[in-house]
Biopython code that builds the backbone (N, CA, C, O; Angstrom):
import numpy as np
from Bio.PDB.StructureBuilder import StructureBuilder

atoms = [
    (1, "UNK", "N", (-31.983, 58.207, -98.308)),
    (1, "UNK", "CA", (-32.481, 57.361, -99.393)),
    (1, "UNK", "C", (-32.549, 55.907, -98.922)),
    (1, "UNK", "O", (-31.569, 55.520, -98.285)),
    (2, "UNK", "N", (-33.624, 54.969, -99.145)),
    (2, "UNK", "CA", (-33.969, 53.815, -98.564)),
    (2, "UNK", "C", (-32.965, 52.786, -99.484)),
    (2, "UNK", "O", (-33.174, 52.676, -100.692)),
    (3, "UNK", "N", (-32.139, 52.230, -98.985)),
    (3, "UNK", "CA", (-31.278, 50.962, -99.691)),
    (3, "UNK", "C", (-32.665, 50.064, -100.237)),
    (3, "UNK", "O", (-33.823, 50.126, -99.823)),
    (4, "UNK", "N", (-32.129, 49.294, -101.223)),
    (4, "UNK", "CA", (-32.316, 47.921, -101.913)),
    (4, "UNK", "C", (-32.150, 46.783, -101.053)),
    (4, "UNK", "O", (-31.072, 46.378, -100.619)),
    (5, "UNK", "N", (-33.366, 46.256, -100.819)),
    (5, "UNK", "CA", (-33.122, 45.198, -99.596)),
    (5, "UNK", "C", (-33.568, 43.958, -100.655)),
    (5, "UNK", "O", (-34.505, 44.234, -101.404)),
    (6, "UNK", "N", (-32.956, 42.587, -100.778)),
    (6, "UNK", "CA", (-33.287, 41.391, -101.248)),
    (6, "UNK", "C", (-34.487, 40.379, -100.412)),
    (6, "UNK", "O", (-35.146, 39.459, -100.894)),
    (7, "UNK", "N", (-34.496, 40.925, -98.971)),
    (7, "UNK", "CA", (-35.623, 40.081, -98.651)),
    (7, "UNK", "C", (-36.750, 41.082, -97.374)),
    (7, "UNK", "O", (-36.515, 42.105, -96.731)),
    (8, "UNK", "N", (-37.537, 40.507, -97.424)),
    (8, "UNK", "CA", (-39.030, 41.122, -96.812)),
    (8, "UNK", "C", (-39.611, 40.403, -96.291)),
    (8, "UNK", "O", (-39.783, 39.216, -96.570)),
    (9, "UNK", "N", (-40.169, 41.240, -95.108)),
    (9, "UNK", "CA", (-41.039, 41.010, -94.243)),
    (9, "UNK", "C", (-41.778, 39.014, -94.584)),
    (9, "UNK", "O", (-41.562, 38.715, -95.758)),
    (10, "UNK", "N", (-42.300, 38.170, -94.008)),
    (10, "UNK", "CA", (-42.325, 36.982, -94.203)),
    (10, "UNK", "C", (-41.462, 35.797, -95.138)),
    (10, "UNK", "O", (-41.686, 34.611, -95.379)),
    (11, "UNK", "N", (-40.721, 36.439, -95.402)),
    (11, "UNK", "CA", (-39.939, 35.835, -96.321)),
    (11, "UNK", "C", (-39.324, 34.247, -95.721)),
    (11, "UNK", "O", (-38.382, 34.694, -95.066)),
    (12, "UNK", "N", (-39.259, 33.011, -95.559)),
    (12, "UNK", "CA", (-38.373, 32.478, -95.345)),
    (12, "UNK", "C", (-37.029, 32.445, -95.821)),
    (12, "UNK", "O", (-36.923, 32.869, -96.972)),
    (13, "UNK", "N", (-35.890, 32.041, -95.240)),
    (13, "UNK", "CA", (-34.740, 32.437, -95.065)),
    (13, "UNK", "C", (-33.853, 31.500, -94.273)),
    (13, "UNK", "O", (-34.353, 31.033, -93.249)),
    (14, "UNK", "N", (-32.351, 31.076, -94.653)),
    (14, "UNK", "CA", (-31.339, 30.242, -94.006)),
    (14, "UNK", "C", (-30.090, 31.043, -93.963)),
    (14, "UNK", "O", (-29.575, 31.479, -94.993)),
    (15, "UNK", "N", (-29.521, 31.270, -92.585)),
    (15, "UNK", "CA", (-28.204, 31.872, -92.885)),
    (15, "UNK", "C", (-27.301, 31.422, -92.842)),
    (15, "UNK", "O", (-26.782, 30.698, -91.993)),
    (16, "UNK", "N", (-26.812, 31.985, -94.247)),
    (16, "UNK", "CA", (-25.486, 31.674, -94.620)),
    (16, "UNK", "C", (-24.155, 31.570, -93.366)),
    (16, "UNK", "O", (-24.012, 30.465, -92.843)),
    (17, "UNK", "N", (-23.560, 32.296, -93.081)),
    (17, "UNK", "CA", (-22.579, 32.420, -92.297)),
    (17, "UNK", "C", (-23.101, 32.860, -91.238)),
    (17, "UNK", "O", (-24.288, 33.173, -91.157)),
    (18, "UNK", "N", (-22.020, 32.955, -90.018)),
    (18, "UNK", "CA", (-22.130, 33.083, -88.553)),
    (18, "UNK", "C", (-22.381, 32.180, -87.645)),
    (18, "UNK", "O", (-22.398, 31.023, -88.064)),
    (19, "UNK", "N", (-22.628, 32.381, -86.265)),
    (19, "UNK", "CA", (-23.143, 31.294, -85.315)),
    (19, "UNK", "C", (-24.130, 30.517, -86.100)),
    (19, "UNK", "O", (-24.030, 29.428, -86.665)),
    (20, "UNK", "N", (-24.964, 31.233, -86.004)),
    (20, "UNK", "CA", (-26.449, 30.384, -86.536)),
    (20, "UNK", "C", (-26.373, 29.937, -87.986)),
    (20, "UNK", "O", (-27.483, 29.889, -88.514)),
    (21, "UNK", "N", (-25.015, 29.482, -89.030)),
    (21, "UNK", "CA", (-25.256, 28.976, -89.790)),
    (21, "UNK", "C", (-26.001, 27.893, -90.319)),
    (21, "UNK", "O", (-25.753, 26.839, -89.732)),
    (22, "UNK", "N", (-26.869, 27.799, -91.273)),
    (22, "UNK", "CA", (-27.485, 26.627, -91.839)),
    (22, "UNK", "C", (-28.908, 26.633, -91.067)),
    (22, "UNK", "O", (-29.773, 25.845, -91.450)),
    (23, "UNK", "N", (-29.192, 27.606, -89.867)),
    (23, "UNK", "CA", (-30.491, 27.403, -89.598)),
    (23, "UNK", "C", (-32.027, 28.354, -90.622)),
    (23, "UNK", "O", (-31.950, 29.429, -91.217)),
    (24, "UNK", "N", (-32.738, 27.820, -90.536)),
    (24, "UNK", "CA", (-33.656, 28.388, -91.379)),
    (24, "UNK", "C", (-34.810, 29.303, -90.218)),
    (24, "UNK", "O", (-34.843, 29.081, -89.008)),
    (25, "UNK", "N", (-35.407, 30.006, -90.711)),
    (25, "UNK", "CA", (-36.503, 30.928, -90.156)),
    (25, "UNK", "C", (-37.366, 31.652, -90.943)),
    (25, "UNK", "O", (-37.420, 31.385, -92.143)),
    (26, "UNK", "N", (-38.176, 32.681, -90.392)),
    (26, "UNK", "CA", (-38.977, 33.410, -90.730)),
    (26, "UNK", "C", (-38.873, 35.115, -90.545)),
    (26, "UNK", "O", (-38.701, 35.678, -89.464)),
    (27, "UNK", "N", (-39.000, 35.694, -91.685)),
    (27, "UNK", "CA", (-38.590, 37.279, -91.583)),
    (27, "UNK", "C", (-39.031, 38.015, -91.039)),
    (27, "UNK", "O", (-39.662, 38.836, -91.704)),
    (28, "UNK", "N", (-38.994, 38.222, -89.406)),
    (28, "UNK", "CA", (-40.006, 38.932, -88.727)),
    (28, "UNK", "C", (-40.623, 40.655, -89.235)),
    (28, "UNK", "O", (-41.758, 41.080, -89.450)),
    (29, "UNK", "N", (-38.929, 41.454, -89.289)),
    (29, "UNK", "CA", (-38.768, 42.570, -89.205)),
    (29, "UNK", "C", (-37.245, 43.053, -90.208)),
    (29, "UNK", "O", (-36.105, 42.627, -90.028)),
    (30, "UNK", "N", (-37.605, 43.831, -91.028)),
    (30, "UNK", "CA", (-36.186, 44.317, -91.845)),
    (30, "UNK", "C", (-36.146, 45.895, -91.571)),
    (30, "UNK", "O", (-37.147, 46.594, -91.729)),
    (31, "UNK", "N", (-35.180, 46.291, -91.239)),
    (31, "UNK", "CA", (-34.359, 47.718, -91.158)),
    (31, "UNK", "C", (-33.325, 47.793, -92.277)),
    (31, "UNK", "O", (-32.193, 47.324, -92.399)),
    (32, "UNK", "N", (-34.408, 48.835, -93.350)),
    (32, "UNK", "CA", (-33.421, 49.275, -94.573)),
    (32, "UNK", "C", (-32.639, 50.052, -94.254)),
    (32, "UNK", "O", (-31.653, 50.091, -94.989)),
    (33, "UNK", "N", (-32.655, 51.037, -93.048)),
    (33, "UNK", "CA", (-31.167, 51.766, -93.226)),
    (33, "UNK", "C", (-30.211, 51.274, -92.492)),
    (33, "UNK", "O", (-29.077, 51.739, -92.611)),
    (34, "UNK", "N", (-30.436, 50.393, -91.725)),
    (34, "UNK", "CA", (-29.400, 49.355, -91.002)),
    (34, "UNK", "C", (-28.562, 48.277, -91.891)),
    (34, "UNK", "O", (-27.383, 47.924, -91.871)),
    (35, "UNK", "N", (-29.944, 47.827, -92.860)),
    (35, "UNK", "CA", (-29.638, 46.659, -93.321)),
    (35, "UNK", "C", (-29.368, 45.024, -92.704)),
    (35, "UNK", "O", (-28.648, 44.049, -92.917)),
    (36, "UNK", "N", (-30.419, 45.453, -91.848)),
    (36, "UNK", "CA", (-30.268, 43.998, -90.528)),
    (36, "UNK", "C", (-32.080, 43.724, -90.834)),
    (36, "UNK", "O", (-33.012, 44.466, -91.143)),
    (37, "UNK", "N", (-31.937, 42.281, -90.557)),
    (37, "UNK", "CA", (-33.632, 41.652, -90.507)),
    (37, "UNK", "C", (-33.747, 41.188, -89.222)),
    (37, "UNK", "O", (-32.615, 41.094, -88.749)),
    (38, "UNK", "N", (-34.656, 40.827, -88.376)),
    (38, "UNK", "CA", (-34.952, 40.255, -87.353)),
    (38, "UNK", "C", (-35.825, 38.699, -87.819)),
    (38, "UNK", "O", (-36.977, 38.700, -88.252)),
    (39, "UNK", "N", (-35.164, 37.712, -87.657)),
    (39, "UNK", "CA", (-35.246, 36.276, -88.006)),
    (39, "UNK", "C", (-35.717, 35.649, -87.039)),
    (39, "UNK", "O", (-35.091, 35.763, -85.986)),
    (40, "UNK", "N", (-37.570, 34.350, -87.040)),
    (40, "UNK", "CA", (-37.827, 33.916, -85.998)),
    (40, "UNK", "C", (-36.555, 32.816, -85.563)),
    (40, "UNK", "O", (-35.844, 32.215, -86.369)),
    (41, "UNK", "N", (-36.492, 32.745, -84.304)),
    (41, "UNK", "CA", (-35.773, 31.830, -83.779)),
    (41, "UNK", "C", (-34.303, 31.714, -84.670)),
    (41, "UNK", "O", (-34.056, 30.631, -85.202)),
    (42, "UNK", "N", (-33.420, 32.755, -84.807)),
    (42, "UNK", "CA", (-31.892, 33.378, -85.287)),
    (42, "UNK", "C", (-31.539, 34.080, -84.215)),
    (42, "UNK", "O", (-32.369, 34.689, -83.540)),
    (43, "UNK", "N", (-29.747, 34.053, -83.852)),
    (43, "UNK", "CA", (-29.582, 35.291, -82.949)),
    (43, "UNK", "C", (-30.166, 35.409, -81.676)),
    (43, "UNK", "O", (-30.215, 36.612, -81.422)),
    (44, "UNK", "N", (-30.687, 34.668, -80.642)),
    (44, "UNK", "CA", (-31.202, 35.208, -79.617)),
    (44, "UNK", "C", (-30.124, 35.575, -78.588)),
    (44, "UNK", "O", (-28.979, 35.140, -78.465)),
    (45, "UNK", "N", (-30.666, 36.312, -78.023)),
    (45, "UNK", "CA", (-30.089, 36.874, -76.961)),
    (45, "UNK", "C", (-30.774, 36.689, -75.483)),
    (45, "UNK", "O", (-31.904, 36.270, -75.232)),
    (46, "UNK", "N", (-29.845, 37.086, -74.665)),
    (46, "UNK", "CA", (-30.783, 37.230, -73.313)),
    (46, "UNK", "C", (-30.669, 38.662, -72.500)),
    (46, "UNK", "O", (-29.723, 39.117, -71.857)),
    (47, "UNK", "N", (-32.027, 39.223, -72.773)),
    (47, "UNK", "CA", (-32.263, 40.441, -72.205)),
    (47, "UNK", "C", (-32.430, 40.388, -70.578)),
    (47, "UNK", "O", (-33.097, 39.510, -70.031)),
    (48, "UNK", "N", (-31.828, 41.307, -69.948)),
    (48, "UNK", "CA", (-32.251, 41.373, -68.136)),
    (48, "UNK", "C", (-33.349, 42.449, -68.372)),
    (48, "UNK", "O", (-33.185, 43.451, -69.068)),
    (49, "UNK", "N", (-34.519, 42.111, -67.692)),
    (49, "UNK", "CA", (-35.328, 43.378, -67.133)),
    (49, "UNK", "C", (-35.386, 43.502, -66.041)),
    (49, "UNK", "O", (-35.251, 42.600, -65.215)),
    (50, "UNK", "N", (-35.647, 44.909, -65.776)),
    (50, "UNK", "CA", (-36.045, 45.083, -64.409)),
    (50, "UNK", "C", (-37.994, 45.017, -64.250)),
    (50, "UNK", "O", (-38.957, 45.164, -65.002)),
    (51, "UNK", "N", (-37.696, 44.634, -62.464)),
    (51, "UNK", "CA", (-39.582, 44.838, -62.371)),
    (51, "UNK", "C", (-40.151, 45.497, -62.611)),
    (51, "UNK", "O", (-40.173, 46.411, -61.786)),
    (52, "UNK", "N", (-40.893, 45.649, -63.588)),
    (52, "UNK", "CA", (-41.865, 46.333, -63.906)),
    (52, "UNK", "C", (-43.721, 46.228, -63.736)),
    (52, "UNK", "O", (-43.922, 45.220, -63.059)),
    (53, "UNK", "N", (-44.832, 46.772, -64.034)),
    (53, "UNK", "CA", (-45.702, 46.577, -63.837)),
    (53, "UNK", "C", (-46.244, 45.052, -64.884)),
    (53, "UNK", "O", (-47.260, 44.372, -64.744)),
    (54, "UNK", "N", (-45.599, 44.971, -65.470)),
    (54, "UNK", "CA", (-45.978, 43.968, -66.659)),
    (54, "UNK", "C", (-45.326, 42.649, -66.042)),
    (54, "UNK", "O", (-45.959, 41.599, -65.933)),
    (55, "UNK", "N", (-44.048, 42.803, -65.666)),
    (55, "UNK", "CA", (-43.467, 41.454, -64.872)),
    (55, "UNK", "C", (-42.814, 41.944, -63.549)),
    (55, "UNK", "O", (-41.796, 42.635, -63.591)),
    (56, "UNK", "N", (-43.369, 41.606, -62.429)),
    (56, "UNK", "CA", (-42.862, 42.333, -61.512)),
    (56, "UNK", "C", (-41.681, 41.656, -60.904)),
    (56, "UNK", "O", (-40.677, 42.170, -60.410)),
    (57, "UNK", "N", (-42.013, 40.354, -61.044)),
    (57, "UNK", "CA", (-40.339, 39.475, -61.340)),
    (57, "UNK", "C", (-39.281, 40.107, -61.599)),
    (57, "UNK", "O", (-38.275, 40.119, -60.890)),
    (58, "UNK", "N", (-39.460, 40.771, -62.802)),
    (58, "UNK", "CA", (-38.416, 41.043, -63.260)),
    (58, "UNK", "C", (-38.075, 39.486, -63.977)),
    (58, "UNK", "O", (-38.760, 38.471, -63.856)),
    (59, "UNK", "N", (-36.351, 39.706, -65.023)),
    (59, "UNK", "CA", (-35.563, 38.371, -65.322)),
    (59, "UNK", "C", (-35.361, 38.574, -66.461)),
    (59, "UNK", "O", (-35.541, 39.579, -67.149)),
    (60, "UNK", "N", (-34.869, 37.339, -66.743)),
    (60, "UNK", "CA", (-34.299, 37.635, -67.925)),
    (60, "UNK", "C", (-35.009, 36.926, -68.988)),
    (60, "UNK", "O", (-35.320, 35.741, -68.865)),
    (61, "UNK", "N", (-35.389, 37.928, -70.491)),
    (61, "UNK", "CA", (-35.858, 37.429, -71.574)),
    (61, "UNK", "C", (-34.781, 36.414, -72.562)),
    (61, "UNK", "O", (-33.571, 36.188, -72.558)),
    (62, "UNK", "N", (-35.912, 35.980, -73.350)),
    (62, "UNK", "CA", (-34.888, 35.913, -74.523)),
    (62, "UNK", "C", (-35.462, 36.043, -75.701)),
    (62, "UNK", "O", (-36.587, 35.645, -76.005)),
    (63, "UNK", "N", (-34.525, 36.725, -76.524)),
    (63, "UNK", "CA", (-35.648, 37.598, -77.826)),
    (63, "UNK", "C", (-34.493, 37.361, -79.220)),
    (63, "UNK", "O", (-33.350, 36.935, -79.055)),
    (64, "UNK", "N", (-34.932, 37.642, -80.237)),
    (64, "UNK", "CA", (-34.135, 37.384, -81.593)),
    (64, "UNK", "C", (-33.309, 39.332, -81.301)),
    (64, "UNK", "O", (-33.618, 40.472, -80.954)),
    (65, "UNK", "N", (-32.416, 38.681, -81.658)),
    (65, "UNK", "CA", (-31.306, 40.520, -82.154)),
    (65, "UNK", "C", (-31.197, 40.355, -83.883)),
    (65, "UNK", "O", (-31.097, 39.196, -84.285)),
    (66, "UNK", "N", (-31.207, 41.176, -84.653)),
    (66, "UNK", "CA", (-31.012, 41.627, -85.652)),
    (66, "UNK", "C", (-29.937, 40.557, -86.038)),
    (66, "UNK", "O", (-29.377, 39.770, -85.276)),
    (67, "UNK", "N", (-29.754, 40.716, -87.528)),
    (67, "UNK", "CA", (-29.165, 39.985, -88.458)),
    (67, "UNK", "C", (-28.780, 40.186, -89.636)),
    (67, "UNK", "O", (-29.605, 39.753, -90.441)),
    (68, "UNK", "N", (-27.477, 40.868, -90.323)),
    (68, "UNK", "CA", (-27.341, 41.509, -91.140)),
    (68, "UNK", "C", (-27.776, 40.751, -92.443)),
    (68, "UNK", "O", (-27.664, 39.528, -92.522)),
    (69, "UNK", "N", (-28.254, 41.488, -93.416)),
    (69, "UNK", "CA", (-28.386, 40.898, -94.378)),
    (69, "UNK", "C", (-27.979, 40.203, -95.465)),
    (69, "UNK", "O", (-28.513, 39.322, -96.138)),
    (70, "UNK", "N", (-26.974, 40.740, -95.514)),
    (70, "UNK", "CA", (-25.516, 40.044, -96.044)),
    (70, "UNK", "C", (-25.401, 38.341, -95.785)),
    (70, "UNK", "O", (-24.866, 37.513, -96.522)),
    (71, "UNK", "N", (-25.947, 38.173, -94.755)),
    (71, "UNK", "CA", (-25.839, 36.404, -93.986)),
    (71, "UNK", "C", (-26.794, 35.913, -94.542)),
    (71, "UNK", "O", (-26.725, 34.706, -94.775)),
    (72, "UNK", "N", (-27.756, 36.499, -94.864)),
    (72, "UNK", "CA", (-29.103, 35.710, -95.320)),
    (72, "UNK", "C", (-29.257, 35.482, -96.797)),
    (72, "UNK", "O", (-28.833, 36.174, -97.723)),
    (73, "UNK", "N", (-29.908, 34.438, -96.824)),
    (73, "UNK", "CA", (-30.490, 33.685, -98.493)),
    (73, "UNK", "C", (-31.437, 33.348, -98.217)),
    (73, "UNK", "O", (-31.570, 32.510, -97.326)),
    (74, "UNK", "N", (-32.601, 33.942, -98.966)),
    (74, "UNK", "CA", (-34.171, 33.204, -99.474)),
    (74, "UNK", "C", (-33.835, 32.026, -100.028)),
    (74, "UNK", "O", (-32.978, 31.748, -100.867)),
    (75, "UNK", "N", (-34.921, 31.118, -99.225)),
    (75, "UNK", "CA", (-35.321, 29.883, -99.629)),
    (75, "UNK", "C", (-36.164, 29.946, -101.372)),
    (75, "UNK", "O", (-36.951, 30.834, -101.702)),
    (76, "UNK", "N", (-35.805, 28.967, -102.117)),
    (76, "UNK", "CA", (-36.473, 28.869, -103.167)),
    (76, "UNK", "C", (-37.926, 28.106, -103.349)),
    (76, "UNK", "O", (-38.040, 26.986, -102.851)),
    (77, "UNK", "N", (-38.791, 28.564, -103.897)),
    (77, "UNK", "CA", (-40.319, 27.808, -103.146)),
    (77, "UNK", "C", (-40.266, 26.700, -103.712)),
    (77, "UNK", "O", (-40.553, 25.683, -103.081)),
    (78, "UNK", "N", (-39.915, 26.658, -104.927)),
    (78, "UNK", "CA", (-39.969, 25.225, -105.525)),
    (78, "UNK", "C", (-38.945, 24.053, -104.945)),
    (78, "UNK", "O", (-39.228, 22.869, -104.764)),
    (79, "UNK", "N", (-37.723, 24.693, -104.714)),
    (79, "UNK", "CA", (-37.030, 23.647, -104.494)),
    (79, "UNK", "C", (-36.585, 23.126, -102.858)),
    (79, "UNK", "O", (-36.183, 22.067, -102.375)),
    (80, "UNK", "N", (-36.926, 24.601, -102.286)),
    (80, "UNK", "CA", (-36.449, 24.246, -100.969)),
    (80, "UNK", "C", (-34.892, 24.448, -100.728)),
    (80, "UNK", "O", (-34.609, 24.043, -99.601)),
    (81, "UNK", "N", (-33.684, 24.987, -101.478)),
    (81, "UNK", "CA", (-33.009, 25.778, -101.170)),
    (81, "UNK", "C", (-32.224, 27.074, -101.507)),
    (81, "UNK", "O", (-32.668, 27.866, -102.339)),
    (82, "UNK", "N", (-31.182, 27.260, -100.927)),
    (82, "UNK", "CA", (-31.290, 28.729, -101.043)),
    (82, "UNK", "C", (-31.002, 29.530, -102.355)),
    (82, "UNK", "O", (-30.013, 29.233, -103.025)),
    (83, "UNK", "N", (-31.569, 30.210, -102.614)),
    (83, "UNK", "CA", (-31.024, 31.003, -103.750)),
    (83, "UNK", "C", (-31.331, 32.626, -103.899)),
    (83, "UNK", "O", (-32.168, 33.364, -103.378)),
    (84, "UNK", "N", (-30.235, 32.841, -104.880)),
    (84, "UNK", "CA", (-30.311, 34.512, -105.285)),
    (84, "UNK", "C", (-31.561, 35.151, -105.813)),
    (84, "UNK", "O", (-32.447, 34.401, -106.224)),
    (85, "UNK", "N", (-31.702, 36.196, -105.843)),
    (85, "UNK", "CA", (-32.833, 36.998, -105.880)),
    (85, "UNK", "C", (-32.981, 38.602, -107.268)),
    (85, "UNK", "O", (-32.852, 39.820, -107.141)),
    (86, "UNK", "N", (-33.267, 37.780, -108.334)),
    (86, "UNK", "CA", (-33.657, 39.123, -109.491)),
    (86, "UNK", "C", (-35.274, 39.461, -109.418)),
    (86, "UNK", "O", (-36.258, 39.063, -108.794)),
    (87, "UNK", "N", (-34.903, 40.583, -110.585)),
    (87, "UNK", "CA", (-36.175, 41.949, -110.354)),
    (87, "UNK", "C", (-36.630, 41.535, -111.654)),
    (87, "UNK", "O", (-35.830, 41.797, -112.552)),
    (88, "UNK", "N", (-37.577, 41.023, -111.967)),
    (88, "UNK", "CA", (-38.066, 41.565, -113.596)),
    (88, "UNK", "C", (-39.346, 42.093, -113.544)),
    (88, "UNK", "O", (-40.047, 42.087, -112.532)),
    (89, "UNK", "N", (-39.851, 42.823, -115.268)),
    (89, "UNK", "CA", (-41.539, 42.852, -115.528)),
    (89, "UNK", "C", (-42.329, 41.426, -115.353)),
    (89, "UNK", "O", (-41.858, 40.461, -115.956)),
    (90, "UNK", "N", (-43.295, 41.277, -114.700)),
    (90, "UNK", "CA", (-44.128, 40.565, -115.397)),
    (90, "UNK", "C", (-45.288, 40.997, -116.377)),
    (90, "UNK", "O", (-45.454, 42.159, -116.747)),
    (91, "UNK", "N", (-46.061, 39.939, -116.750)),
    (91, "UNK", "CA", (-47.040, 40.467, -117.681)),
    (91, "UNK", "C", (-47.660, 41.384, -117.595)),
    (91, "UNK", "O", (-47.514, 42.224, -118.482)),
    (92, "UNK", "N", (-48.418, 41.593, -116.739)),
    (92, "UNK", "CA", (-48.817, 43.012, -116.227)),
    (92, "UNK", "C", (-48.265, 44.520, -116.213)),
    (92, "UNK", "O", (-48.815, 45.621, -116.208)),
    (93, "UNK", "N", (-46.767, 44.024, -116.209)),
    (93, "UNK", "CA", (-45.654, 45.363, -116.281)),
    (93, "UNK", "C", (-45.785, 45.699, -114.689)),
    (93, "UNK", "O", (-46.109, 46.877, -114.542)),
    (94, "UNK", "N", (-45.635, 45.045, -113.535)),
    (94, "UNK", "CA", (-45.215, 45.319, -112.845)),
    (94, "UNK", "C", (-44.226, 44.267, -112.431)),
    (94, "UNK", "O", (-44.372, 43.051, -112.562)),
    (95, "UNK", "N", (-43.011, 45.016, -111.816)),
    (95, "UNK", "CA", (-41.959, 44.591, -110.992)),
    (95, "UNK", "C", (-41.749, 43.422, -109.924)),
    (95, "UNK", "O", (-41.719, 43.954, -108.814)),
    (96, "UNK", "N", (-41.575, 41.878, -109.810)),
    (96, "UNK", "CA", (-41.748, 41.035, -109.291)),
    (96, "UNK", "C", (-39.855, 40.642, -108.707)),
    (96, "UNK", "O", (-38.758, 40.957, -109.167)),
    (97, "UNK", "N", (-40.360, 39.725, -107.360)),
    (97, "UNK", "CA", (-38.713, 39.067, -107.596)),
    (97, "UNK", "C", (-38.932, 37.807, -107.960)),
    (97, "UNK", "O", (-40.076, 37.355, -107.898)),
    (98, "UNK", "N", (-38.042, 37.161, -108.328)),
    (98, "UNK", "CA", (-38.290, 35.833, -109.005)),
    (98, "UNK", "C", (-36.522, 35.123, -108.504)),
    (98, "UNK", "O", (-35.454, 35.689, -108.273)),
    (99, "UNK", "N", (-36.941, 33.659, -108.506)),
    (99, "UNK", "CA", (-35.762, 32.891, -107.894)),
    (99, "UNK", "C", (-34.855, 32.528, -109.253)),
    (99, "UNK", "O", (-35.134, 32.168, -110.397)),
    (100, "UNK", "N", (-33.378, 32.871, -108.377)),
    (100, "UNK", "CA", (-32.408, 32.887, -110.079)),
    (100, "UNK", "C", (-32.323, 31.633, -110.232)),
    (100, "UNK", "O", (-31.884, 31.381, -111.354)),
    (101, "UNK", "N", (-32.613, 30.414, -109.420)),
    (101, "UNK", "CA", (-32.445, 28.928, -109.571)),
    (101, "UNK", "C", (-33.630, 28.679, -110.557)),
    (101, "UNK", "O", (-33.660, 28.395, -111.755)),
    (102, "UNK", "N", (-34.383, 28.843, -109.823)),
    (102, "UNK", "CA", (-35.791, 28.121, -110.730)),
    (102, "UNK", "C", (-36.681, 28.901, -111.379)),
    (102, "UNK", "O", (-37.814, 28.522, -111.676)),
    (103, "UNK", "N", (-36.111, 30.273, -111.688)),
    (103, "UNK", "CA", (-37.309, 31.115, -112.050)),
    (103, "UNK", "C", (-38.612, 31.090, -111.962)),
    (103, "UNK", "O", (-39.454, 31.379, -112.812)),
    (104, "UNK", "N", (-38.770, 30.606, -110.517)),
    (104, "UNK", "CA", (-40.293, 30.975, -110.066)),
    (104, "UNK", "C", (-40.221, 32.257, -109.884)),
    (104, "UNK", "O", (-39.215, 32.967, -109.911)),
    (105, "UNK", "N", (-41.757, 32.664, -109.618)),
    (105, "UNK", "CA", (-41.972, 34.330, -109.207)),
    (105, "UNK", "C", (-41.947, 33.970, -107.461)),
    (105, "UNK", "O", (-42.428, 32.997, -106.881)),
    (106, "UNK", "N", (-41.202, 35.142, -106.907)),
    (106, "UNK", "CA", (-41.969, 34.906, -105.722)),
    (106, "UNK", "C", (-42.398, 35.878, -104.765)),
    (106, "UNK", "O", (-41.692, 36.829, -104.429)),
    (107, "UNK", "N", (-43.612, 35.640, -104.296)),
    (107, "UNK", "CA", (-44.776, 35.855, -103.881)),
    (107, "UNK", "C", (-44.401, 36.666, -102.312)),
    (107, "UNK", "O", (-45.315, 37.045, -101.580)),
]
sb = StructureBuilder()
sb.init_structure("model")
sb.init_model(0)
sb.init_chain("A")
sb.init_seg("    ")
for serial, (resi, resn, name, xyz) in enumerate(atoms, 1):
    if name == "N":
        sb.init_residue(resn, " ", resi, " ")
    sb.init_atom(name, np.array(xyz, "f"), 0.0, 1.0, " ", f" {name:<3s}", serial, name[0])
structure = sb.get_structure()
């Protein structure tokens, strides 16, 4: 069964706790049964490759690692910081999230 995830794919985002506290990014990639997002420029790491046909160098990358979700807070559009995340109808009768600070919808 797929968990309840609070944030998605483009979402901006600042994390809360850990190394990378207080930095902000962009939601590359979310894994609901992990419950980890992949955040631009959060978490990097440095990968070794070996030579391959693509880099025959070889060396070492550096790429974003996952990021539990738990650390993360959506940015609020109106205000610019972070806040919690509810479900309501809108007019239409479909299902939106909307910011618990400012009750914008968001998009």
């Amino acid at each position: 069964m797929q968990k309840k995830v609070h944030i998605r794919k483009g979402d901006t985002v600042i994390v809360v706790t850990g190394e990378s506290k207080g930095q902000k990014g962009r939601v590359l990639e979310v894994d609901r049964e992990k419950q980890k997002a992949i955040v631009e420029g959060i978490n990097m790491v440095s990968k070794h490759t070996k030579p391959n046909s693509k880099a025959p160098q070889g060396g070492i990358v550096k790429k974003e690692a996952p990021v539990h979700i738990s650390n993360l807070m959506l940015i609020d559009p109106a205000s610019g910081k972070p806040t919690r995340i509810g479900r309501r109808l809108n007019d239409k009768n479909k299902l939106v999230r909307y910011s618990k600070k400012s009750g914008e919808e968001i998009k």
